[in-house]
N, CA, C and O of each residue as an XYZ file, in Angstrom:
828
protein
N       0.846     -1.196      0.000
C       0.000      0.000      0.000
C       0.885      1.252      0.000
O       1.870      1.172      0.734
N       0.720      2.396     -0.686
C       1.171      3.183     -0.479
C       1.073      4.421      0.240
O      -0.094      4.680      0.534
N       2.040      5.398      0.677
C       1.994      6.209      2.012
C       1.011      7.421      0.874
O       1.443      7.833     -0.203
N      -0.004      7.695      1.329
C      -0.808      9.101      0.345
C      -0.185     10.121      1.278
O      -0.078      9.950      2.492
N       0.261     11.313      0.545
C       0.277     12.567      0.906
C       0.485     13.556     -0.026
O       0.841     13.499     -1.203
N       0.055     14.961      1.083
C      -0.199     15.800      0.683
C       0.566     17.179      1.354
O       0.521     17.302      2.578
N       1.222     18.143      0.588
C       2.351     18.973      0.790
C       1.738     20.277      0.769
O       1.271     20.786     -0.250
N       1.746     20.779      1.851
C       1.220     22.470      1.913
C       2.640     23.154      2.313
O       3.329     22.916      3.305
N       2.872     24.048      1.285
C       4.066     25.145      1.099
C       4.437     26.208      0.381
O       5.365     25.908     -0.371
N       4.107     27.322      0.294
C       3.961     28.764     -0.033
C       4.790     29.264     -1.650
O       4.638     30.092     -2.548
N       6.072     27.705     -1.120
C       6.401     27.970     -2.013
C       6.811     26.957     -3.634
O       7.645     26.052     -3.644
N       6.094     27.348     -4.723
C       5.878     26.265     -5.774
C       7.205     25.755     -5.959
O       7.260     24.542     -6.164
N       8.123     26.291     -5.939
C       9.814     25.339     -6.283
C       9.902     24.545     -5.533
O      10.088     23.436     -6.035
N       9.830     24.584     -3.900
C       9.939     23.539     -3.224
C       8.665     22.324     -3.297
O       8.770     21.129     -3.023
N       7.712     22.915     -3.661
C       6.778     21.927     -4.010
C       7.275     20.670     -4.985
O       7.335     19.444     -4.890
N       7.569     21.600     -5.894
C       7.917     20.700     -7.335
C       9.021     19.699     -6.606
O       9.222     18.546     -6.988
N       9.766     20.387     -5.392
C      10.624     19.562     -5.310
C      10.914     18.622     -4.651
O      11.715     17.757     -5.005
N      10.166     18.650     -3.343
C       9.323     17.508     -2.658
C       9.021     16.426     -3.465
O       9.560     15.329     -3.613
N       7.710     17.142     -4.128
C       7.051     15.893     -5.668
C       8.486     15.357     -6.285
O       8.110     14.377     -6.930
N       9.534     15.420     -6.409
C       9.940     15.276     -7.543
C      10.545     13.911     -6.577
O      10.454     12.734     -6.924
N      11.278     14.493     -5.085
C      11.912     13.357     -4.155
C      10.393     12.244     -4.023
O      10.934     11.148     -3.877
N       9.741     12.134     -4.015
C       8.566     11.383     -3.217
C       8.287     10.836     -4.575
O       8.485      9.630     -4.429
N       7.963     11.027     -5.727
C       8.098     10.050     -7.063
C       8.696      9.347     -7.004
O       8.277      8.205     -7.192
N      10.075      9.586     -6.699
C      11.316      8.438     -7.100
C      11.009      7.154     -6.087
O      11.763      6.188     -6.200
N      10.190      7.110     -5.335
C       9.819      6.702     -4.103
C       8.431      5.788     -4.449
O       7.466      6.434     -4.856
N       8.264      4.168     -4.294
C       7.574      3.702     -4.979
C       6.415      3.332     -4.143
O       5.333      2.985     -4.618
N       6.675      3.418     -2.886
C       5.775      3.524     -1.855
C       5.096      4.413     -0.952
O       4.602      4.283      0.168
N       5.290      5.894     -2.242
C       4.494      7.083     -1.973
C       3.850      7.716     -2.812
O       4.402      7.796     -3.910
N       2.926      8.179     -2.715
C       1.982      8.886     -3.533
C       1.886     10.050     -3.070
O       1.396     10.276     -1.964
N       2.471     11.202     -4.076
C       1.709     12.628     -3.979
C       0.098     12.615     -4.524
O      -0.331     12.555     -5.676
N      -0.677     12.703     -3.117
C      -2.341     13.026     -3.893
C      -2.483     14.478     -4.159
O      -3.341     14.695     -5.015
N      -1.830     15.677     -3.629
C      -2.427     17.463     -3.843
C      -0.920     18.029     -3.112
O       0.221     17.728     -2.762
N      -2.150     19.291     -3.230
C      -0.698     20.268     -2.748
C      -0.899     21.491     -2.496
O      -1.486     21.991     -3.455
N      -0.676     22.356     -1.550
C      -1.355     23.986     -1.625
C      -0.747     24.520     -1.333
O       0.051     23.912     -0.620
N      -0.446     25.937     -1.480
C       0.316     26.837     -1.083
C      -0.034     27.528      0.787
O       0.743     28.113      1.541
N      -1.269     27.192      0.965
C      -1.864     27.401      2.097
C      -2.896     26.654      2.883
O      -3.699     25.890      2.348
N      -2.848     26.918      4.274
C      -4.193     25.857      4.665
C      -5.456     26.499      4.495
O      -6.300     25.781      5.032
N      -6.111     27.772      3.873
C      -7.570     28.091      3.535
C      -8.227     26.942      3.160
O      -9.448     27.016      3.022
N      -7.772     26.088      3.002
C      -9.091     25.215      2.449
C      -8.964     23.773      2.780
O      -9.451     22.796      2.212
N      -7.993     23.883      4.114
C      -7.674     22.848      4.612
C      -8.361     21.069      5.016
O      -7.979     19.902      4.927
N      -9.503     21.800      5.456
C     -10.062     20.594      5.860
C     -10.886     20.064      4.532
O     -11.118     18.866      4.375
N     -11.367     21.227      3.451
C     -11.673     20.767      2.302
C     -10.832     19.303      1.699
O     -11.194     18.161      1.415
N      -9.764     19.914      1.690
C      -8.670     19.455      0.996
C      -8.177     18.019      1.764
O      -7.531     17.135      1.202
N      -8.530     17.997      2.858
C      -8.260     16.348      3.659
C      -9.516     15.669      3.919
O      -9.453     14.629      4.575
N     -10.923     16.182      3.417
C     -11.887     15.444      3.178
C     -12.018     14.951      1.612
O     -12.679     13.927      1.433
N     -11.535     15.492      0.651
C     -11.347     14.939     -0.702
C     -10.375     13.962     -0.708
O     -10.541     12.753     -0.865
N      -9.267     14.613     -0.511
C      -7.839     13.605     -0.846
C      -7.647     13.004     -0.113
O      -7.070     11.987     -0.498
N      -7.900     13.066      1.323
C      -7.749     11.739      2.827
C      -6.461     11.603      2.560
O      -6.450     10.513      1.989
N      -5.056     12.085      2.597
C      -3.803     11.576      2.655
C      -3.763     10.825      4.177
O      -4.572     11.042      5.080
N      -2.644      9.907      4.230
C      -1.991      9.778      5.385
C      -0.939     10.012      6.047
O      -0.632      9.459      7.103
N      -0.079     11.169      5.245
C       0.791     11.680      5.848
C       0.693     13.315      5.280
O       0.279     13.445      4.128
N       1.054     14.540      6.036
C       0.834     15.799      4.986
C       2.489     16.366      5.542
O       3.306     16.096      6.422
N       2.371     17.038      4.718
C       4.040     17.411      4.276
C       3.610     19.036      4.809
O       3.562     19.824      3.865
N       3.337     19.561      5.987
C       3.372     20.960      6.566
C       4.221     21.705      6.851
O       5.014     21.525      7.775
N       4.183     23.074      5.787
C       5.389     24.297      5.878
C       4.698     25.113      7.219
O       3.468     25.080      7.225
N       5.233     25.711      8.150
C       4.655     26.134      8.832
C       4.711     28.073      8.479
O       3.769     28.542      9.118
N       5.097     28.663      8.092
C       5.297     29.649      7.673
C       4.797     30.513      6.086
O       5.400     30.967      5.114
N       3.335     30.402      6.532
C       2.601     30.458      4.414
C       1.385     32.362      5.416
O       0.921     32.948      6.394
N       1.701     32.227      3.643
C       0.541     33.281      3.895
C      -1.479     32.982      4.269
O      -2.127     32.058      3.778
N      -1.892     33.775      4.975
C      -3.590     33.972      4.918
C      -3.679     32.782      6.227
O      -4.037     33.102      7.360
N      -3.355     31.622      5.907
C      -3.737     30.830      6.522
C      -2.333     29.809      7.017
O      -2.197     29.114      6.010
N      -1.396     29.423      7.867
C       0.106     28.637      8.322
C      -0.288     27.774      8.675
O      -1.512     27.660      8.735
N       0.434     26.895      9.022
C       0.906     25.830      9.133
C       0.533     25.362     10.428
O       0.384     24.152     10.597
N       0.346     26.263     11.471
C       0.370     26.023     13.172
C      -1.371     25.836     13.080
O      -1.799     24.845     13.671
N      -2.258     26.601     12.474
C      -3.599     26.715     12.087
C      -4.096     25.222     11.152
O      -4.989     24.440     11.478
N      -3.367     25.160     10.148
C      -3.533     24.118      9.553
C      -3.391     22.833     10.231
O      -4.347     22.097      9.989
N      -2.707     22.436     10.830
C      -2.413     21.903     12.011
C      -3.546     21.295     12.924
O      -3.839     20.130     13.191
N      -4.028     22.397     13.271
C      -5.135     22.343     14.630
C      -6.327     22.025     13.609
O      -7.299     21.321     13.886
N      -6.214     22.328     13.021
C      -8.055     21.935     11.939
C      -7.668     20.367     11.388
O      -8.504     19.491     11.170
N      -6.630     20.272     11.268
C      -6.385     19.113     10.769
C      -6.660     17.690     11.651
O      -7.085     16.610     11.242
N      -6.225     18.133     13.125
C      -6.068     16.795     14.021
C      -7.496     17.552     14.747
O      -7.584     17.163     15.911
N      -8.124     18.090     14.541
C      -9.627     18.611     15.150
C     -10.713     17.374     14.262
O     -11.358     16.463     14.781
N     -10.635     17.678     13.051
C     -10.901     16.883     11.910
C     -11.053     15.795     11.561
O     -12.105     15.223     11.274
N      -9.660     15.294     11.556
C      -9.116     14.255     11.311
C      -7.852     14.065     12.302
O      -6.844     14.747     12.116
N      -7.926     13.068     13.425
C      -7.014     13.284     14.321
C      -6.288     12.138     13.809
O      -5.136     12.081     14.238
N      -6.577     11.347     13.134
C      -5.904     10.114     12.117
C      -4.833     10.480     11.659
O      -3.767     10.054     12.103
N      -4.929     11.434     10.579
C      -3.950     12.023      9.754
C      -2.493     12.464     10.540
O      -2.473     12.811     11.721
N      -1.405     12.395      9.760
C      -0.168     12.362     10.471
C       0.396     13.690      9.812
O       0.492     13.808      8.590
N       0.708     14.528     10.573
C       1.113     15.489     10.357
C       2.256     15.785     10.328
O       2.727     15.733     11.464
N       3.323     16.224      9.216
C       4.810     16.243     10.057
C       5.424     17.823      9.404
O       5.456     18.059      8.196
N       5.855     18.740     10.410
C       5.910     19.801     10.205
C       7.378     19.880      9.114
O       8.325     19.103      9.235
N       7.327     20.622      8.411
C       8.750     21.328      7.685
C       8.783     22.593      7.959
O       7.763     23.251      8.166
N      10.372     23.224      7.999
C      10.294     24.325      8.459
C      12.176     24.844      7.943
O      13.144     24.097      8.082
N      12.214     25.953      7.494
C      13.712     26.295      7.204
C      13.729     27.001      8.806
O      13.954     28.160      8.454
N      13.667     27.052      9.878
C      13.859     27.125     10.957
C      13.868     26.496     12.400
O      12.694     26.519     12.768
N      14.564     26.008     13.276
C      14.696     25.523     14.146
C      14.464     26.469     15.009
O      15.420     26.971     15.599
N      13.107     26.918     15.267
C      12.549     27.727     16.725
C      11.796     26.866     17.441
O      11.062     25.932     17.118
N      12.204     27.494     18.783
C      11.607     26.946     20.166
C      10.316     26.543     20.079
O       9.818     25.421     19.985
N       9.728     27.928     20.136
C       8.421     28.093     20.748
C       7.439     27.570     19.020
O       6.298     27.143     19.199
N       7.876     27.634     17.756
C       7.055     27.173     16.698
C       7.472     25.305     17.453
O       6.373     24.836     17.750
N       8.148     24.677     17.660
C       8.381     23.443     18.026
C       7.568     22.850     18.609
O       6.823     21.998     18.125
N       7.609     23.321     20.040
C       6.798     23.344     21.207
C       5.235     23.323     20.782
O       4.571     22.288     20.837
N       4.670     24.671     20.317
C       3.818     24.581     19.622
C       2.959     23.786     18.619
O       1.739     23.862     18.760
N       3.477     23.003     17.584
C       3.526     22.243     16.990
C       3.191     20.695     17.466
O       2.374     19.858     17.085
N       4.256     20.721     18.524
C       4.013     18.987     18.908
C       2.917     19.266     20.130
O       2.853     18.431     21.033
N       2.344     20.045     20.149
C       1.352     20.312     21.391
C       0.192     20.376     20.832
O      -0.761     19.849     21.406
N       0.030     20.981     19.691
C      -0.901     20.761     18.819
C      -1.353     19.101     17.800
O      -2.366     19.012     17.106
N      -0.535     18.214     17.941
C      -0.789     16.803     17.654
C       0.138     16.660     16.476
O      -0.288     15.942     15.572
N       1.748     17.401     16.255
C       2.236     16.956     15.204
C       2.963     16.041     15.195
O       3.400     16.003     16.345
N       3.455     15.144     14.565
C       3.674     13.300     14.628
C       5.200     13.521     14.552
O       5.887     12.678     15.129
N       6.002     14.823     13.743
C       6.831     14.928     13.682
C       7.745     16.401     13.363
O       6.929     17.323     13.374
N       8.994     16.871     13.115
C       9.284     18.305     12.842
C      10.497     17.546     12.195
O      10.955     16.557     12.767
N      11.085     18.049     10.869
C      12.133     18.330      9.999
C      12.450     19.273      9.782
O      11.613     20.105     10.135
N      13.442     19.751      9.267
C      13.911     21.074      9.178
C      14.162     20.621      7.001
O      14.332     19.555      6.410
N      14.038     22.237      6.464
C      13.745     21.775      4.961
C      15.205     21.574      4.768
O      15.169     21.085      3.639
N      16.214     21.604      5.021
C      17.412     21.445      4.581
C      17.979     20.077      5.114
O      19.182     19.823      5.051
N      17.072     19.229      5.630
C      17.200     18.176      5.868
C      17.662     17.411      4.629
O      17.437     17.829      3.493
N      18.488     15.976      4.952
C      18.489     15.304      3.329
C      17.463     14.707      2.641
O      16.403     14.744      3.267
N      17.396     14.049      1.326
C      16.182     13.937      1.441
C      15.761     12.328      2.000
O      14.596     11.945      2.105
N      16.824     11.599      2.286
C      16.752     10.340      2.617
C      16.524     10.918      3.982
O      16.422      9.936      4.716
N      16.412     11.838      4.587
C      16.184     11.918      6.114
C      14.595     12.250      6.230
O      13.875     11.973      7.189
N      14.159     13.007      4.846
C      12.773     13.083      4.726
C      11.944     11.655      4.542
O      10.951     11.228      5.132
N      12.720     11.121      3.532
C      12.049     10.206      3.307
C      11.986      8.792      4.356
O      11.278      7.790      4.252
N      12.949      9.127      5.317
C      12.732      8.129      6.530
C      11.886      9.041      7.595
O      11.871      8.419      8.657
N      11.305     10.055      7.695
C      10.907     10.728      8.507
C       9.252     10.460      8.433
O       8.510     10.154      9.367
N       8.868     10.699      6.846
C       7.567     10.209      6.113
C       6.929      8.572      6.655
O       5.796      8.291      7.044
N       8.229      7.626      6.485
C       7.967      6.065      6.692
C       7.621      6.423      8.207
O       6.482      6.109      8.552
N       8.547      7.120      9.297
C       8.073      6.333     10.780
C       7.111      7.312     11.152
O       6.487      6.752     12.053
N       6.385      8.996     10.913
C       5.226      8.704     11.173
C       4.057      8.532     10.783
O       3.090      8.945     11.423
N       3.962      7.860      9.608
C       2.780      6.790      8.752
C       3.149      5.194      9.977
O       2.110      4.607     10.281
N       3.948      4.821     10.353
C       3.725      3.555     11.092
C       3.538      4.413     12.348
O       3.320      3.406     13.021
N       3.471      5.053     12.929
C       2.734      5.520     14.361
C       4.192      6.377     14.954
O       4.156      6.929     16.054
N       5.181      6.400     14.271
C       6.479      6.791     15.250
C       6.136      8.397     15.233
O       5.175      9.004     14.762
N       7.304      8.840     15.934
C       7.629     10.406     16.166
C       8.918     11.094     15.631
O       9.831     11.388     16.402
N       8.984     11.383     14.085
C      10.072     11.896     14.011
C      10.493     13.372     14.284
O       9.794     14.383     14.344
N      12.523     13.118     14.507
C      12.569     14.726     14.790
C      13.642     14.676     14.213
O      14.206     13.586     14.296
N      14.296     15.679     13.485
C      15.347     16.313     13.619
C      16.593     16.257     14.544
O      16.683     17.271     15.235
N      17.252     15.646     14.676
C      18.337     15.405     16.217
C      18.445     16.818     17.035
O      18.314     16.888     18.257
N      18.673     17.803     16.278
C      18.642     18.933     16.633
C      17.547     19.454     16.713
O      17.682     20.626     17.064
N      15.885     19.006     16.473
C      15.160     19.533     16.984
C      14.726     19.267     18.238
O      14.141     20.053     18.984
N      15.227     17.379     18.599
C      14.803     16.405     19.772
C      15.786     16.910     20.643
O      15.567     16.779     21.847
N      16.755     17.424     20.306
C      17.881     18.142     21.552
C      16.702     19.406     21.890
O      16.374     19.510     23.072
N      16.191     20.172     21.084
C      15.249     21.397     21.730
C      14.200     20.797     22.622
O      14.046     21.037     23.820
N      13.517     20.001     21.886
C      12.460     19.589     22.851
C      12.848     18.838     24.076
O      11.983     18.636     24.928
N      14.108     18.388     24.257
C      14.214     17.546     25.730
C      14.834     18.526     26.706
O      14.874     18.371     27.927
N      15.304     19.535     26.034
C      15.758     20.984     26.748
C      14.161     21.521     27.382
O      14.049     22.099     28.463
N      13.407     21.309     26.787
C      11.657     21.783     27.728
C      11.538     21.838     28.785
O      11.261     22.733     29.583
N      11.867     20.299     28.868
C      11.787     19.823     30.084
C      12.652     19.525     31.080
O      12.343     18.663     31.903
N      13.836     20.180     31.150
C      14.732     20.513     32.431
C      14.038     20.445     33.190
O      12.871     20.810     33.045
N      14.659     19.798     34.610
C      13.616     19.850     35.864
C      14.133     21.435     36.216
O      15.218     22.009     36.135
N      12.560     21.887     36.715
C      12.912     23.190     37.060
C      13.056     22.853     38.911
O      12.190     22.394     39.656
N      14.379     23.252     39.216
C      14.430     22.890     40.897
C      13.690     23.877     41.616
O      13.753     23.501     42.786
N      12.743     25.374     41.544
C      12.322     25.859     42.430
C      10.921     25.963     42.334
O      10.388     25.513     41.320
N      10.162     26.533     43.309
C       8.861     26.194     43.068
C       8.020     27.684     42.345
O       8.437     28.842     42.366
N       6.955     27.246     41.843
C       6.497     28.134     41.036
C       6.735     29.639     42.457
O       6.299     29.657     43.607
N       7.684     30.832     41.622
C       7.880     31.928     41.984
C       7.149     32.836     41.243
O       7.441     33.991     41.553
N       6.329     32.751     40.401
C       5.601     33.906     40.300
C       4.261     34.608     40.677
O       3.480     33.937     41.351
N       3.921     35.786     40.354
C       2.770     36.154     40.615
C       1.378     35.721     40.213
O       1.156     35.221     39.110
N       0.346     35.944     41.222
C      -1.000     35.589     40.323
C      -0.881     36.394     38.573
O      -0.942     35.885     37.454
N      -0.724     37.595     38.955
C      -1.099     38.230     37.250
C       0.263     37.378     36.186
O       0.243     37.333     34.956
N       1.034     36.953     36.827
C       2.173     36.096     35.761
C       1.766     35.023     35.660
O       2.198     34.391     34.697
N       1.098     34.557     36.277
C       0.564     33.002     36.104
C      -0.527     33.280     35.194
O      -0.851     32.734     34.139
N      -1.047     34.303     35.871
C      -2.930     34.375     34.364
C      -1.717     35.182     32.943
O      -2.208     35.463     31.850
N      -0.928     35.315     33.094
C      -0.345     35.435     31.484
C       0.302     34.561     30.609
O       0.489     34.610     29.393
N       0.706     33.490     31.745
C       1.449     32.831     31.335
C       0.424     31.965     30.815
O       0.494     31.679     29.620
N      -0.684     31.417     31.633
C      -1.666     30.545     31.099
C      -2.210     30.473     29.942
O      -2.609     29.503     29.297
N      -2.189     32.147     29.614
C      -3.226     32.525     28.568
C      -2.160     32.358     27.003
O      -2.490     32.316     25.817
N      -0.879     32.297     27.644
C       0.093     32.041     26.560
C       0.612     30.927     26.071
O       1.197     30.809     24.994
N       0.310     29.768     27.193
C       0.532     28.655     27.020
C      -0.673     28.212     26.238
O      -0.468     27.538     25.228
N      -1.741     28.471     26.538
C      -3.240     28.057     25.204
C      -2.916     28.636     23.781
O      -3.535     28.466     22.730
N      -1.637     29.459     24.059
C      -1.657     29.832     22.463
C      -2.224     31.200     22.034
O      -2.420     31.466     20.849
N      -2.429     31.889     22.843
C      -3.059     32.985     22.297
C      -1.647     33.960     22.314
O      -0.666     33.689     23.006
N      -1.736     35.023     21.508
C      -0.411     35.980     21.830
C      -0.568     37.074     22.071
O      -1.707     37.349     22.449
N       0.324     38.094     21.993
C       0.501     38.987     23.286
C      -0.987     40.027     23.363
O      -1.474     40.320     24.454
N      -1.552     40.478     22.126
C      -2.429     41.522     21.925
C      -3.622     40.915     22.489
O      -4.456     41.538     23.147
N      -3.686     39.401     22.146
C      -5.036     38.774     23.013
C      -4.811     38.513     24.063
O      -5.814     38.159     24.683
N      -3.694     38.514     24.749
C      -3.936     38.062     25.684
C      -3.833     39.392     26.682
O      -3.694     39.163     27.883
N      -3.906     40.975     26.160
C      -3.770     42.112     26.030
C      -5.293     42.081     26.333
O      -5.603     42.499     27.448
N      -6.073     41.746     25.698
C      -7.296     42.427     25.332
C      -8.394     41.541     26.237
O      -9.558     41.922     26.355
N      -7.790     40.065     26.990
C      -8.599     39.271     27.615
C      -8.135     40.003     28.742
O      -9.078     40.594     29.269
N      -7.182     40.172     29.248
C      -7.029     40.626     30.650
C      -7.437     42.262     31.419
O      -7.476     42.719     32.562
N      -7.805     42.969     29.405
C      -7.734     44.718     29.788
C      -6.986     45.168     30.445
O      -7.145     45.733     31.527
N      -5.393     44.823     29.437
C      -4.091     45.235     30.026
C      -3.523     45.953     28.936
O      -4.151     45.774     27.893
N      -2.523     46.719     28.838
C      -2.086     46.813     27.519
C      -0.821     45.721     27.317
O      -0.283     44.835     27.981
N      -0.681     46.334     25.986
C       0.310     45.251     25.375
C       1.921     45.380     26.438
O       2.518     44.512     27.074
N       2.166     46.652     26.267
C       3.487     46.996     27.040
C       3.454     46.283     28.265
O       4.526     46.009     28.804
N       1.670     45.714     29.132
C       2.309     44.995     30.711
C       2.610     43.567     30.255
O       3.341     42.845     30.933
N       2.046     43.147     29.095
C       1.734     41.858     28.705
C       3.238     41.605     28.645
O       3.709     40.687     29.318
N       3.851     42.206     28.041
C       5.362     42.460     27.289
C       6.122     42.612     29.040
O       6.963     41.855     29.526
N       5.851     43.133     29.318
C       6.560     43.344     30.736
C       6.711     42.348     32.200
O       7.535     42.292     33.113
N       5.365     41.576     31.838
C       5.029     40.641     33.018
C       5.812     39.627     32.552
O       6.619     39.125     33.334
N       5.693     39.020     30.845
C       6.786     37.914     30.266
C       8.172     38.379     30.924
O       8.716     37.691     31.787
N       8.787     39.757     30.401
C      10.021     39.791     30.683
C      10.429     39.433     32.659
O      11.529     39.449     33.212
N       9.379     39.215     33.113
C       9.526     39.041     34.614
C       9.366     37.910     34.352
O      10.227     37.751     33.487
N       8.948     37.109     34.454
C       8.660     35.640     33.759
C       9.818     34.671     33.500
O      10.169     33.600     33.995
N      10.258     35.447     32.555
C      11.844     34.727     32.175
C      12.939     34.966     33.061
O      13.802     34.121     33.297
N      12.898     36.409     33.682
C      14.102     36.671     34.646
C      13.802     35.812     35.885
O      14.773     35.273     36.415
N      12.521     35.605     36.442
C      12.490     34.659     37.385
C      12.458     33.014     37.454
O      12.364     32.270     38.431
N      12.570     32.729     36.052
C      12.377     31.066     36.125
C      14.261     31.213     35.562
O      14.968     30.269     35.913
N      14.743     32.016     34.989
C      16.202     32.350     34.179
C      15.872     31.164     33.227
O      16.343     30.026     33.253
N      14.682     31.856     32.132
C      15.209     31.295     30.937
C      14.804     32.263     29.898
O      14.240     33.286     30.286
N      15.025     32.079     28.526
C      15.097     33.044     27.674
C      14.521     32.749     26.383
O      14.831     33.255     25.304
N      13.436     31.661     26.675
C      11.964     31.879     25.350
C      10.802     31.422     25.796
O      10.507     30.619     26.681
N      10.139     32.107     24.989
C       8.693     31.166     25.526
C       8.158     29.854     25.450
O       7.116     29.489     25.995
N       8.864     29.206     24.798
C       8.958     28.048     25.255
C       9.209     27.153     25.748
O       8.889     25.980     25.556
N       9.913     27.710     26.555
C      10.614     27.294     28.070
C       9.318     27.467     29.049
O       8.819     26.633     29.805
N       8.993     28.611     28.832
C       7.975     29.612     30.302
C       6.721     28.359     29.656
O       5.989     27.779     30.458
N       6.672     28.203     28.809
C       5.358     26.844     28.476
C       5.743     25.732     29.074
O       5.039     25.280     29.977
N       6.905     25.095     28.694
C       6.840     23.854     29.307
C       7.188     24.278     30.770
O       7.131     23.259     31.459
N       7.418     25.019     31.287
C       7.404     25.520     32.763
C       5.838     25.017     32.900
O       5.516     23.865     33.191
N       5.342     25.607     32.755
C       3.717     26.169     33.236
C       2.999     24.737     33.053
O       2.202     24.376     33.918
N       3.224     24.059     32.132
C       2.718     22.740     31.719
C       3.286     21.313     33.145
O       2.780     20.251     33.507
N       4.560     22.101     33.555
C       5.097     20.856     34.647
C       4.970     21.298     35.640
O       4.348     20.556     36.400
N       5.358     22.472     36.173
C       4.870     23.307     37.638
C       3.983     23.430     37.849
O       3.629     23.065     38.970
N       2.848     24.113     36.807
C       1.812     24.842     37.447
C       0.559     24.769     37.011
O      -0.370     25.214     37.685
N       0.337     24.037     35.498
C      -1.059     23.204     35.085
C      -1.028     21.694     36.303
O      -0.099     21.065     36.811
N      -2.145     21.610     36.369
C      -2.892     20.068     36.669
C      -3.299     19.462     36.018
O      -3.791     18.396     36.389
């Protein structure tokens, strides 16, 4: 049987060029392809792939969005992010949202194409250098949650994913305290992204 998928990426050269690695490949099928997720769930109720090839960085509609409609949807479908960047907090994000795996696009393509095989059989691929970020998350943090009530209701509201202006506009704060309470945030746990202060909040201080 072959692996069906489907490649959302902004940009048509790399498209073509994906398609071109995954042809040579006799136990994969390109079914579609979009430059964006607008029409996302359209597009995985027609074609039903089982693996999708996600750029996280497109116009109107990304990859982190596409994502969440996708495993809302269809929580079947295996999602595995691409990305010409190795960031924290898009990482974090990502595998929190139900993604099966993260590559980076300058990966080889035999690293893609073993990345595709293990999560179509149920595995979790990463990047070595992305699985070094994500096990960095979870440092035990040795002290106990030190912050304030209003840092904890920001931090919460940041860990669901919302960002700074909403979470600005839920609290009827401005942006500058939102911006200000983080920078207390990080100086008191001493770390230096938000995706640290997430997986903080996720091991300290969610239940």
């Amino acid at each position: 049987m072959q692996i069906r998928i489907f490649i959302y990426d902004d940009s048509a050269e790399r498209r073509d060029s994906l398609k071109a690695l995954l042809h040579l490949n006799t136990n994969i099928k390109v079914v579609g392809e979009a430059m964006n997720c607008m029409n996302v769930i359209d597009e995985m109720d027609y074609f039903y792939p089982d693996v999708v090839l996600m750029d996280i960085n497109m116009p109107e509609v990304d990859g982190i969005e596409g994502l969440k409609q996708i495993k809302f949807k269809h929580p079947e479908v295996k999602v595995l992010i691409q990305t010409a960047y190795d960031d924290s907090d898009k990482i974090f994000t990502s595998i929190k949202n139900g993604a099966s795996g993260y590559i980076l696009k300058n990966d080889s393509p035999q690293r893609i194409l073993q990345a595709i095989e293990e999560v179509y059989q149920g595995g979790a691929s990463m990047n070595p250098a992305i699985a070094q970020k994500v096990l960095d998350f979870f440092i035990p943090v040795e002290s106990e949650n030190c912050l304030s009530p209003k840092e904890n209701e920001v931090l919460a509201l940041l860990a669901e994913g919302l960002s700074y202006k909403m979470v600005a506009s839920k609290l009827d704060i401005s942006y500058t305290t939102v911006n200000t309470h983080t920078k207390h945030i990080y100086e008191k746990l001493h770390i230096s992204s938000l995706g640290e202060a997430i997986a903080y909040y996720y091991k300290k201080i969610k239940i």
